[in-house]
C-alpha positions as CSV (number, residue, x, y, z in Angstrom):
1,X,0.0,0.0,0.0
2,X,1.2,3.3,-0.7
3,X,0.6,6.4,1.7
4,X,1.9,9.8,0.6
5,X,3.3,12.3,3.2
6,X,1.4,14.8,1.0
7,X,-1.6,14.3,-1.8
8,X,-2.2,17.6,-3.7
9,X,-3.9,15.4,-6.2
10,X,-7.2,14.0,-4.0
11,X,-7.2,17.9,-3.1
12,X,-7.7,19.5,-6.3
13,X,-9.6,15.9,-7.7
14,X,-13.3,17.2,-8.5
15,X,-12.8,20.6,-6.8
16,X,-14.7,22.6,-9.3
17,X,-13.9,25.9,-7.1
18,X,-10.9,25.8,-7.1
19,X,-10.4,25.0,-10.7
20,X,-13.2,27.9,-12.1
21,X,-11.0,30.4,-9.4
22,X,-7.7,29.7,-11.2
23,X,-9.3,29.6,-14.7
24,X,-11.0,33.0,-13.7
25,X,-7.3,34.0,-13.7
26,X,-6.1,32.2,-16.7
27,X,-8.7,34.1,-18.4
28,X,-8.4,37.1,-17.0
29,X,-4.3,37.5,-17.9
30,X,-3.9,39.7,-14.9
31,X,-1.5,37.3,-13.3
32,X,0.6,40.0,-10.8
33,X,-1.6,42.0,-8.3
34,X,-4.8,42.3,-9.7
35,X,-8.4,41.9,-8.2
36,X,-8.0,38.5,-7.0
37,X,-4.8,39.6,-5.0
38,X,-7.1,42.5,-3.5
39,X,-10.1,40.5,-2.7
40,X,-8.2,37.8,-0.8
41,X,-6.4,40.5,1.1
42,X,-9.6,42.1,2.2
43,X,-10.8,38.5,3.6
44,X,-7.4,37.9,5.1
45,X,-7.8,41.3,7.0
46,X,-11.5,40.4,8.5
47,X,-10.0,36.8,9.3
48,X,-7.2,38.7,11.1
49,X,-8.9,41.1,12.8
50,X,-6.9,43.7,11.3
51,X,-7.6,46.8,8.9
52,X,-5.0,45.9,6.2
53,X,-3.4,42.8,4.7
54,X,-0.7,42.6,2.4
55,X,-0.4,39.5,-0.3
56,X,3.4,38.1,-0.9
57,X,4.4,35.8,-3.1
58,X,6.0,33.3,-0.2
59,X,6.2,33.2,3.6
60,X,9.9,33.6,3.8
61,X,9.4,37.1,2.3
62,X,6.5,37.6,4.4
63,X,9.1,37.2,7.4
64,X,11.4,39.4,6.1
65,X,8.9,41.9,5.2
66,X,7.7,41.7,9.0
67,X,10.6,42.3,10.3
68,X,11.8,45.2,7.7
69,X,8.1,47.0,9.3
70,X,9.4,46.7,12.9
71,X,12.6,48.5,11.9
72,X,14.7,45.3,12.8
73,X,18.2,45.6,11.0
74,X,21.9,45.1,11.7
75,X,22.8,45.1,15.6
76,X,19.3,43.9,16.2
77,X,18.9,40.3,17.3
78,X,15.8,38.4,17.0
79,X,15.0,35.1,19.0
80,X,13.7,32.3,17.2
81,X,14.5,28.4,17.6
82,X,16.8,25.8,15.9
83,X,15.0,23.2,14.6
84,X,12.9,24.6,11.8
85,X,13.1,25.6,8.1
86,X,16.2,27.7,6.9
87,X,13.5,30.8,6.1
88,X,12.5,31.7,9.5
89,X,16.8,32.2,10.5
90,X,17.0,33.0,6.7
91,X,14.8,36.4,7.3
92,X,16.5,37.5,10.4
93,X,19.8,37.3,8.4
94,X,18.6,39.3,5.5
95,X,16.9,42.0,7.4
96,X,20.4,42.4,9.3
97,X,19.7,41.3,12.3
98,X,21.2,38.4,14.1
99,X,19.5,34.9,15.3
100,X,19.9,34.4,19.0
101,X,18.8,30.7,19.2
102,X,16.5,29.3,22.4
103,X,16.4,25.5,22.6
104,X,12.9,23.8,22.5
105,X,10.4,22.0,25.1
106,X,8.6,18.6,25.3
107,X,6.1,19.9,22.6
108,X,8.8,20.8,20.0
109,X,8.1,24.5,20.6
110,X,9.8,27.1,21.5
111,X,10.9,26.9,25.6
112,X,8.5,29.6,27.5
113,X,11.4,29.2,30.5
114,X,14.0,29.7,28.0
115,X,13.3,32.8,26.7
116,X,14.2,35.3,29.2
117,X,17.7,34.6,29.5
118,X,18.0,34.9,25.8
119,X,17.0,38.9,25.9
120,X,19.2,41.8,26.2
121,X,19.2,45.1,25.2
122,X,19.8,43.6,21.5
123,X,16.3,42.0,21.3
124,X,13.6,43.2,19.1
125,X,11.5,40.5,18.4
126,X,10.8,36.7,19.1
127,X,9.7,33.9,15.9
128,X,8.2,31.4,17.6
129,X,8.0,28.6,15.2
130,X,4.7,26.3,15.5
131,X,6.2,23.5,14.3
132,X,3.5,20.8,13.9
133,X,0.7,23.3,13.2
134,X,-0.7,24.2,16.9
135,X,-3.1,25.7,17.3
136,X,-4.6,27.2,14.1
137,X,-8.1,26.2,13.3
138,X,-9.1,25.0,9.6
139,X,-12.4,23.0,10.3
140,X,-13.2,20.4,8.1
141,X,-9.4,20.1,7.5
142,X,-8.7,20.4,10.8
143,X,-11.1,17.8,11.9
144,X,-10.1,15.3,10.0
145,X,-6.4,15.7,10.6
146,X,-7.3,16.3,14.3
147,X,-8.7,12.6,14.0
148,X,-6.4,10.7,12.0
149,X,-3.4,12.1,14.7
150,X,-6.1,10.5,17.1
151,X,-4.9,7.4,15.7
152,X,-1.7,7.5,15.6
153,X,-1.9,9.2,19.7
154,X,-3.9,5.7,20.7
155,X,-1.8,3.5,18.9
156,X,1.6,5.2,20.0
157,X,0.9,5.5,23.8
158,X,0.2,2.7,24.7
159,X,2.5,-0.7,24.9
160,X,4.2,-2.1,22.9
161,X,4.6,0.8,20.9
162,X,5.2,3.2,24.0
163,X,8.1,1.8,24.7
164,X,9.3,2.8,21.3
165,X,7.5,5.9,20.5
166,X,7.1,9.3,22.5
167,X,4.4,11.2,21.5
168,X,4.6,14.4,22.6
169,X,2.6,16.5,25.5
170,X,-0.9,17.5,24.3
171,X,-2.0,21.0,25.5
172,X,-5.8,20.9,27.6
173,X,-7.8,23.1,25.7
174,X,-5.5,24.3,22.7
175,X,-6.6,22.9,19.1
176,X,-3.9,21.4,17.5
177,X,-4.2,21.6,13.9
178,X,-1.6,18.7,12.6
179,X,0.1,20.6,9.9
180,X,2.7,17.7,11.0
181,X,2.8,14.5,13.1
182,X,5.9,14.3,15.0
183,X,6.9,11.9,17.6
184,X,10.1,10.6,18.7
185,X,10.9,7.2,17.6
186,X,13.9,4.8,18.7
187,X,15.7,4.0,16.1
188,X,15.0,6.5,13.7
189,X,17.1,6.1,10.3
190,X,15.6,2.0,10.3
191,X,12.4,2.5,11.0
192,X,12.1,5.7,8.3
193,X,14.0,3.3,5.9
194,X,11.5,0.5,6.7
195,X,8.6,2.6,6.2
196,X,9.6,4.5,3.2
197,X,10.3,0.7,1.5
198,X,6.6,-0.3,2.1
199,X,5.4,3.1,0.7
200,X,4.9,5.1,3.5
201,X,6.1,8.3,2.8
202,X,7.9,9.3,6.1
203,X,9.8,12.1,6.5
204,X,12.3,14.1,9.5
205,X,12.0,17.6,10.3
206,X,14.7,18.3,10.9
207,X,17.7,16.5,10.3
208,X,20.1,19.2,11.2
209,X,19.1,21.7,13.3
210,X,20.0,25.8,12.4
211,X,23.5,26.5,14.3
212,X,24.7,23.2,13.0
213,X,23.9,24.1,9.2
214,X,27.5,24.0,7.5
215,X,26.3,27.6,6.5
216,X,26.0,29.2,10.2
217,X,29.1,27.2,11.7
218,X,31.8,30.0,11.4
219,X,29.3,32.5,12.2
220,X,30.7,35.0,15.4
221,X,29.2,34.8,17.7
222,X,28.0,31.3,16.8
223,X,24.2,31.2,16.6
224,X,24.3,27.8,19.1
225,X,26.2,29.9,21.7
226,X,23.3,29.2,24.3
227,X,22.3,25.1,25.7
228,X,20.8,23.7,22.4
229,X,20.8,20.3,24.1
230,X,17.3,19.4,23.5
231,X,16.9,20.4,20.1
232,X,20.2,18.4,19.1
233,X,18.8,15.3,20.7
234,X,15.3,15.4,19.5
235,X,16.7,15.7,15.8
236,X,18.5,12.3,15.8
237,X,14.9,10.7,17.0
238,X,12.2,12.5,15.7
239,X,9.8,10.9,12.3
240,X,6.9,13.1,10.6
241,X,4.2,10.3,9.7
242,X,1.7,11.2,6.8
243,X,-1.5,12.7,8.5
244,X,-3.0,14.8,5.7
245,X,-7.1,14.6,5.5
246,X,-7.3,12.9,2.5
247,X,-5.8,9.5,4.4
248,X,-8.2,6.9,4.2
249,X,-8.9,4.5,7.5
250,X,-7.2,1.3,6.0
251,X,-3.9,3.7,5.6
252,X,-4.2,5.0,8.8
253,X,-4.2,1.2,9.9
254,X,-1.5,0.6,8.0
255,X,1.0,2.8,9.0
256,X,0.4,2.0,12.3
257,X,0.4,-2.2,11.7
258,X,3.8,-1.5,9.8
259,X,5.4,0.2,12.6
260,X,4.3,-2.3,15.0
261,X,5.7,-4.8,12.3
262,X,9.5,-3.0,12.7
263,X,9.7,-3.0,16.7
264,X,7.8,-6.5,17.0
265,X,10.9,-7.9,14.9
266,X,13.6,-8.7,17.2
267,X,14.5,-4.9,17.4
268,X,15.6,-3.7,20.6
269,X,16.7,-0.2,22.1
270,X,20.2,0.4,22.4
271,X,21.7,-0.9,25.3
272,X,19.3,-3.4,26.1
């Protein structure tokens, strides 16, 4: 069985919506800026609560625009975390300023304790990074990703799996919208290779965390100057299992029978 990390195909399969909005746009030939651009900014305002929106063509320049506003440039220093995509440290380095780097929690996010010690009379801003998708709210989406990371909770907590698998803390009353499914998994580099082999499109975010990019190593100050500890060790263990909403229940139960399948074969934790 095959079971893809992401399926942009069931999305856009019989979406007539979607495909009369971009032929609107074909047909139009107003393909920079336009009405389209204006009308989904006025929406994204309301949604926001805010007056104004401005469309960009990506979220890294959406960072950097962000910051730019703020008047963050060179001498500033922004705190954001290691273990997330090159854009978010990417920003802070081309609007000047400098990454000061806060190791991460349980949850993957940003440590709340952590923070203070990281601010001087350099800091401007802090990134947090949401890393799995918490706690945006997309309803039907939502919902079903919401359950399918049900699944994968109820199968992974509880033994034998738990003794292999650490799913992490679940917030009471925050709405956890599974943009990812992360958990820390013994054993990582087999079990991804196992999986990926019986079509399970598995996946690490990420491998190598930001101050040990070969790009920010002979950075001065080094941007892992602080205790990155936790970030370091939860990159050598950490697997991102598909959980999009298009997964269908005999998926579901087969990523879940497959994992069982590596730890139930003679594999043992190191050490034991």
């Amino acid at each position: 069985m095959e079971v893809k990390y992401l399926d942009l195909r069931a999305q856009f399969h019989r979406n007539d919506k979607i495909r009369c909005a971009i032929q609107d746009i074909l047909d139009s030939g107003q393909f920079v800026l336009g009405p389209a651009v204006e009308k989904f900014e006025r929406h994204f305002a309301r949604l926001c609560g805010t007056r104004y929106a401005v469309g960009v063509d990506n979220g890294t320049d959406a960072l950097f625009l962000a910051l730019k506003v703020l008047g963050i440039g060179r001498g500033d220093e922004v705190i954001t975390v290691p273990n997330t995509f090159l854009a978010t440290v990417g920003a802070i380095v081309q609007a000047g300023a400098f990454p000061r780097l806060v190791d991460v929690a349980d949850d993957y996010n940003i440590d709340p304790d952590k923070i203070e010690a990281a601010i001087n009379e350099r800091t401007k801003a802090i990134i947090p990074v949401h890393l799995t998708g918490n706690p945006a709210r997309m309803d039907e989406i939502t919902d079903r990703r919401i359950a399918n990371a049900a699944v994968y909770d109820r199968a992974f907590s509880s033994p034998p799996l738990s003794e292999f698998i650490t799913v992490p803390p679940r917030r009471d009353g925050g709405r956890h919208v599974y943009h990812m499914y992360m958990v820390l998994a013994a054993d990582r580099a087999r079990l991804l290779e196992y999986l990926i082999a019986a079509g399970i499109e598995a996946k690490v975010h990420y491998p190598i965390p930001m101050h040990l990019q070969k790009a920010t190593l002979d950075q001065d100050p080094p941007f892992g100057k602080t205790d990155l500890s936790r970030t370091e060790a939860q990159c050598q263990s950490l697997v991102t299992l598909p959980v999009h909403q298009h997964l269908s229940d005999d998926q579901l139960d087969y990523v879940v029978e497959k994992v069982k399948e590596f730890y139930s074969g003679g594999f043992l934790p190191a050490g034991q």
